[in-house]
C-alpha positions as CSV (number, residue, x, y, z in Angstrom):
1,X,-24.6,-32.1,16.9
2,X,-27.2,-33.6,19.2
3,X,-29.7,-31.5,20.9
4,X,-31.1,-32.1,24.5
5,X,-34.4,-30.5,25.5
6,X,-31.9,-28.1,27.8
7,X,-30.4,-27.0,24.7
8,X,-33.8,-26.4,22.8
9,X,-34.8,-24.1,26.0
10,X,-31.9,-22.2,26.2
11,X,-31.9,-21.6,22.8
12,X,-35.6,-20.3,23.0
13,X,-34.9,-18.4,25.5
14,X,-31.8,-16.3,23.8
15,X,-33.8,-16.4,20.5
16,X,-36.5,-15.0,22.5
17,X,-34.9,-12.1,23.7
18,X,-32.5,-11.1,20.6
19,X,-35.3,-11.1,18.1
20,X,-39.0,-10.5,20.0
21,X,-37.3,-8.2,22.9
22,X,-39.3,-10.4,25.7
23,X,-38.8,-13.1,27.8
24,X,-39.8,-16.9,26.7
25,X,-41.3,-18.0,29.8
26,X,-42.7,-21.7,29.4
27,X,-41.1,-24.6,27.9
28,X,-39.3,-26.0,24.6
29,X,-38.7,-29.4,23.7
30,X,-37.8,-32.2,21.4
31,X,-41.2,-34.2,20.6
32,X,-40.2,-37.5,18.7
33,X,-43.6,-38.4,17.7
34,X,-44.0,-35.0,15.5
35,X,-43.9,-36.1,12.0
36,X,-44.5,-33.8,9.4
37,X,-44.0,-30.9,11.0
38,X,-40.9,-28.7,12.3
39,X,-43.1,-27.9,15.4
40,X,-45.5,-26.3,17.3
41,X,-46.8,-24.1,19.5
42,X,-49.6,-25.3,22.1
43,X,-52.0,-22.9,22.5
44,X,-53.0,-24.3,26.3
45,X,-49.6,-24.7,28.0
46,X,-47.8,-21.8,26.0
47,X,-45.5,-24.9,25.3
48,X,-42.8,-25.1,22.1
49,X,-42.2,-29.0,20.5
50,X,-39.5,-29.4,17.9
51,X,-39.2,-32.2,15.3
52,X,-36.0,-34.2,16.3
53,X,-36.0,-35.0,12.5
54,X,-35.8,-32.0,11.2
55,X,-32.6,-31.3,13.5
56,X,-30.8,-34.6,11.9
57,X,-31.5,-33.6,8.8
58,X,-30.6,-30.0,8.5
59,X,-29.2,-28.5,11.6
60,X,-29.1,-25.4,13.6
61,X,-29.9,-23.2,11.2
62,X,-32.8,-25.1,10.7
63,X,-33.1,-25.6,14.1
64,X,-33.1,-21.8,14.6
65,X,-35.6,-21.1,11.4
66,X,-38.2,-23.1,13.0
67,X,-38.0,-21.8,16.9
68,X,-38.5,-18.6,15.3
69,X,-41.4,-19.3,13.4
70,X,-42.9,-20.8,16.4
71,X,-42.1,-17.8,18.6
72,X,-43.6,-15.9,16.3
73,X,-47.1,-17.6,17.2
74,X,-46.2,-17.7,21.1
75,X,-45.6,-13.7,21.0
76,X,-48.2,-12.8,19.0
77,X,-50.8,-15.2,21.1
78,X,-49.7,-14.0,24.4
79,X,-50.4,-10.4,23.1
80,X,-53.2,-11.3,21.6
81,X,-53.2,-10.5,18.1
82,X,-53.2,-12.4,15.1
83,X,-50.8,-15.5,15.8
84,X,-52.0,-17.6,13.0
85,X,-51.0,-18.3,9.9
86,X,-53.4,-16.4,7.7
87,X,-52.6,-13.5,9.8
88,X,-52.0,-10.2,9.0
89,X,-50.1,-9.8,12.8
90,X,-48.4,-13.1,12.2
91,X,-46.7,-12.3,8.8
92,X,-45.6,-9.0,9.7
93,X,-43.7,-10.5,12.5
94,X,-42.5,-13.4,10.1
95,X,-40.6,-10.6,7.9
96,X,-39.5,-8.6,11.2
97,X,-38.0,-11.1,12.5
98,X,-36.7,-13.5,9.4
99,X,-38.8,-16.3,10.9
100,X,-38.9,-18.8,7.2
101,X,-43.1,-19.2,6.8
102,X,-42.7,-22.9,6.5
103,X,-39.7,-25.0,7.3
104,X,-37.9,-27.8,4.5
105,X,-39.0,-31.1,3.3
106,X,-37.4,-33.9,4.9
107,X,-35.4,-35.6,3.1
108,X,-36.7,-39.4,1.7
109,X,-40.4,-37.9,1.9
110,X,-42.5,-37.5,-1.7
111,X,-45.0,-34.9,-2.0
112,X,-48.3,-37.0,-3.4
113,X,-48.9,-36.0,-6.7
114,X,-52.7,-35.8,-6.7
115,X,-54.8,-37.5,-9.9
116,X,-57.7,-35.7,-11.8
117,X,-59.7,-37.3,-13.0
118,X,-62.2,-35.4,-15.6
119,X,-65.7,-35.6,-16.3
120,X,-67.9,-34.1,-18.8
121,X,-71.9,-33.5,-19.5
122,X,-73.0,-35.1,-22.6
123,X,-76.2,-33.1,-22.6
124,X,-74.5,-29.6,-21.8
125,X,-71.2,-30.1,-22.4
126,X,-69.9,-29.0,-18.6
127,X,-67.4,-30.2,-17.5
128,X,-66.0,-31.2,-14.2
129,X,-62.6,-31.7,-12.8
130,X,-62.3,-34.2,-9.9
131,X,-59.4,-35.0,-7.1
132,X,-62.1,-39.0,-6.1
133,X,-63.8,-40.6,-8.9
134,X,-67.6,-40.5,-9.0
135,X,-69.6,-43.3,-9.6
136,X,-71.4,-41.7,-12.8
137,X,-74.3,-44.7,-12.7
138,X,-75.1,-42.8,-9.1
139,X,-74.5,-39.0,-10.2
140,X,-75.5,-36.4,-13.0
141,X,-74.9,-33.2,-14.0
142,X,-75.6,-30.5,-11.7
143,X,-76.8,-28.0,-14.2
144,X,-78.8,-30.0,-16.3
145,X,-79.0,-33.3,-14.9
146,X,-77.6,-35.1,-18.0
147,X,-75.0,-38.2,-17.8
148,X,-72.0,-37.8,-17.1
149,X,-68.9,-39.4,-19.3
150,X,-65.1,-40.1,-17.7
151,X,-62.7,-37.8,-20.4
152,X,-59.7,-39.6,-21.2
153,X,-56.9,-37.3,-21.2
């Protein structure tokens, strides 16, 4: 099914009412250049974007899932409590409400798996684990100053 931006805000606006018991009073929309996220809410206009993608790919439910979650930080702003994510306010609301914390991969994207790389002291024996390579010619240990070897693991 395809989604017009009159369909996202009338959908907001029911969502609104049945789950939060207030009125959504601004606007919701379809943002195509969102990209890796389901949406967002703008702290400045009040306003709602939703990933097109994200609709494609998994539906109204989806759809639904993520106009929650994001009413979930318009509420909670306009009251102003906790709206964000680390929030005690916001994941209370979350469970209230069934609001998913974070919405689906799309489908087709890889999540990066991330090298280590992993050093160790030759003087003390420390060692480090590390996301970038260091230049070892450049830096040395931190407890003891000694060189610093690349393990091979």
């Amino acid at each position: 099914m395809i989604f017009t931006d009159e369909m996202i805000q009338k959908l907001t606006e029911e969502l609104s009412l049945q789950f939060f018991g207030r009125p959504f009073l601004h606007k919701a929309y379809i943002n195509k250049r969102l990209r890796t996220t389901g949406g967002r809410y703008m702290l400045h206009s009040h306003n709602i974007e939703v990933n097109e993608k994200y609709i494609e790919a998994y539906g109204e439910e989806e759809l639904t899932g993520i106009l929650k979650h994001e009413l979930c930080h318009y509420h909670l702003h306009l009251q102003g409590k906790g709206y964000k994510h680390g929030d005690e306010d916001f994941k209370m609301l979350l469970k209230k409400t069934g609001a998913p914390r974070h919405c689906q991969t799309l489908p087709g994207r890889r999540t990066q798996q991330r090298t280590v790389v992993h050093y160790e002291c030759s003087s003390c024996g420390l060692k480090y684990k590390r996301y970038r390579r260091i230049n070892t010619a450049k830096y040395v240990c931190g407890a003891c100053r000694g060189i610093l070897r690349e393990m091979i693991k």
